[in-house]
LUMMI-307545 format. One record per residue (C-alpha): x, y, z; residue number from 1. Coordinates in steps of 0.1 Angstrom, whole numbers. Example, Ala and Ser with C-alpha at 12.3 -4.5 7.8 and 13.67 -1.06 7.14 Angstrom:
BEGIN
+-------+-------+-------+------+
|  east | north |    up | resi |
+-------+-------+-------+------+
|   123 |   -45 |    78 |    1 |
|   137 |   -11 |    71 |    2 |
+-------+-------+-------+------+
REM end
This chain:
BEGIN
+-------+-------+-------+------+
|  east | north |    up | resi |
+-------+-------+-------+------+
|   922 |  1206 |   922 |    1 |
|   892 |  1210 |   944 |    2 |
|   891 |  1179 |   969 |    3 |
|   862 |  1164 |   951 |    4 |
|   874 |  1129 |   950 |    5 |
|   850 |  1107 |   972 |    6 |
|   877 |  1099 |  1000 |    7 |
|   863 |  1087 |  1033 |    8 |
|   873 |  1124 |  1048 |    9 |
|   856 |  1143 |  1017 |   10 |
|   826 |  1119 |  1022 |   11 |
|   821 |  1123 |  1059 |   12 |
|   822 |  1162 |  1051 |   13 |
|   794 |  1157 |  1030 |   14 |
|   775 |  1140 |  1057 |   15 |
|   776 |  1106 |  1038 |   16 |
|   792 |  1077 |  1059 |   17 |
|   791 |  1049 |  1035 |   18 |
|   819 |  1027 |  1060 |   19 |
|   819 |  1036 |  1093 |   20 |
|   846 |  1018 |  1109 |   21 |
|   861 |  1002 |  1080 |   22 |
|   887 |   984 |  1084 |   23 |
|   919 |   999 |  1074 |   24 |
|   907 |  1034 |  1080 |   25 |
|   887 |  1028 |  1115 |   26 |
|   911 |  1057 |  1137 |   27 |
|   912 |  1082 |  1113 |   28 |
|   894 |  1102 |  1085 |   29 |
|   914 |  1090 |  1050 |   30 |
|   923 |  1120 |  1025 |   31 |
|   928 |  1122 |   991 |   32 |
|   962 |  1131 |   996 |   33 |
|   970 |  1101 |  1017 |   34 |
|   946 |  1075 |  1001 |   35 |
|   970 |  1083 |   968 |   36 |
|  1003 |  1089 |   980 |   37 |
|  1011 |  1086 |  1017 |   38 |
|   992 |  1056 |  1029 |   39 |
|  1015 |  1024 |  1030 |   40 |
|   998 |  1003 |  1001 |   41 |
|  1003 |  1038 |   981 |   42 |
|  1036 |  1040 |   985 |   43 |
|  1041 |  1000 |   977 |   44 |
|  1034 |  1014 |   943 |   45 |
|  1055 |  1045 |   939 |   46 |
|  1084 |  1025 |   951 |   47 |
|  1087 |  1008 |   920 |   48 |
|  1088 |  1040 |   902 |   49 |
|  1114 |  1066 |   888 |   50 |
|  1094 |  1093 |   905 |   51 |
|  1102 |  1076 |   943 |   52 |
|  1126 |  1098 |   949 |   53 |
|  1110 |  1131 |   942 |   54 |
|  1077 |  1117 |   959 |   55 |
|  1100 |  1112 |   993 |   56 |
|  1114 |  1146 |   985 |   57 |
|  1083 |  1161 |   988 |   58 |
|  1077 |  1181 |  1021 |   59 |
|  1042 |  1194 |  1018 |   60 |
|  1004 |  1185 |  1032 |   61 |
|   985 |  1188 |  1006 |   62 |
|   976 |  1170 |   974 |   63 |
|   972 |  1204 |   948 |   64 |
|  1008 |  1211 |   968 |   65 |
|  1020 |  1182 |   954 |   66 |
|  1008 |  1178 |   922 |   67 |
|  1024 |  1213 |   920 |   68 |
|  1053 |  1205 |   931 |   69 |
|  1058 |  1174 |   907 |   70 |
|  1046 |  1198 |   876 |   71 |
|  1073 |  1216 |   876 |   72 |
|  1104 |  1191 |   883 |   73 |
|  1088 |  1165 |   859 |   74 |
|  1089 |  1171 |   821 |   75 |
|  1053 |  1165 |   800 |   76 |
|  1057 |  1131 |   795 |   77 |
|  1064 |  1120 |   829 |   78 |
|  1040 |  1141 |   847 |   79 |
|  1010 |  1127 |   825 |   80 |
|  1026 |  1092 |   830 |   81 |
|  1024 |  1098 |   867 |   82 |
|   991 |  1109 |   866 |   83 |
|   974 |  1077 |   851 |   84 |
|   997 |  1060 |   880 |   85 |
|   973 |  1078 |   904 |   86 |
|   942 |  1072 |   883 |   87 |
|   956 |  1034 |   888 |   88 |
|   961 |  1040 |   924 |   89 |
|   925 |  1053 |   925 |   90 |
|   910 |  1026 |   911 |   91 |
|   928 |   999 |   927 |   92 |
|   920 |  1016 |   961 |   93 |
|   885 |  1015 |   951 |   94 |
|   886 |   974 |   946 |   95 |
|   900 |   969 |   977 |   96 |
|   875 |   989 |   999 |   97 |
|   852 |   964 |   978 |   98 |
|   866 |   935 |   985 |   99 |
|   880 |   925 |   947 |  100 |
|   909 |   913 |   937 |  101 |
|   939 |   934 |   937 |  102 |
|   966 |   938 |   907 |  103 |
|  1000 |   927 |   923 |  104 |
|  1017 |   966 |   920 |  105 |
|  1042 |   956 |   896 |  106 |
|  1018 |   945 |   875 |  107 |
|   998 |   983 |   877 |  108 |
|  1031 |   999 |   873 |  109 |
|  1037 |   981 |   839 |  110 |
|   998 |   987 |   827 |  111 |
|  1004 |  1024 |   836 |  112 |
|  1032 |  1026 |   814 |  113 |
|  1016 |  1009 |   788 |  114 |
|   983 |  1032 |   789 |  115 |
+-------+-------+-------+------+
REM end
């Protein structure tokens, strides 16, 4: 994991301010690690999965720490099904900055599950 995901922290590192000011994110610089996990729309999502409690268990800062952490206590299946939750989450954050139309999270959860 290398931090290469164009959050609106990783972009303003790079110089490149695409939203100032947006919105949701106006006070603060959005990371990768809360943009997927610890921002409140995030965790709509992981609440309506098996992994909610291990996700709430979790007591690090960073994103690499916590895909590390979920590695080990999840078996194959369920750490690849988690993954293409967060490519979900990704993508779904990604209409939103764009103004589309946003998948009720039940409905990602059950697409995620099917992938």
């Amino acid at each position: 994991y290398h931090d290469i995901l164009p959050s609106f922290g990783n972009l303003q590192k790079s110089g490149i301010n695409i939203f100032p000011g947006y919105g949701h994110y106006r006070n603060r610089i959005e990371s990768v690690w809360h943009a997927l996990v610890h921002c409140e729309i995030a965790k709509t999502y992981w609440g309506l999965t098996v992994w909610w409690h291990k996700i709430e268990s979790f007591r690090g800062e960073t994103m690499d720490e916590f895909l590390l952490f979920l590695f080990i206590l999840l078996d194959k299946h369920n750490f690849a099904a988690f993954c293409v939750v967060l490519w979900y989450l990704w993508y779904e954050r990604n209409k939103f900055i764009h103004k589309q139309v946003n998948k009720d999270p039940s409905a990602i959860i059950i697409d995620a599950r099917t992938f």
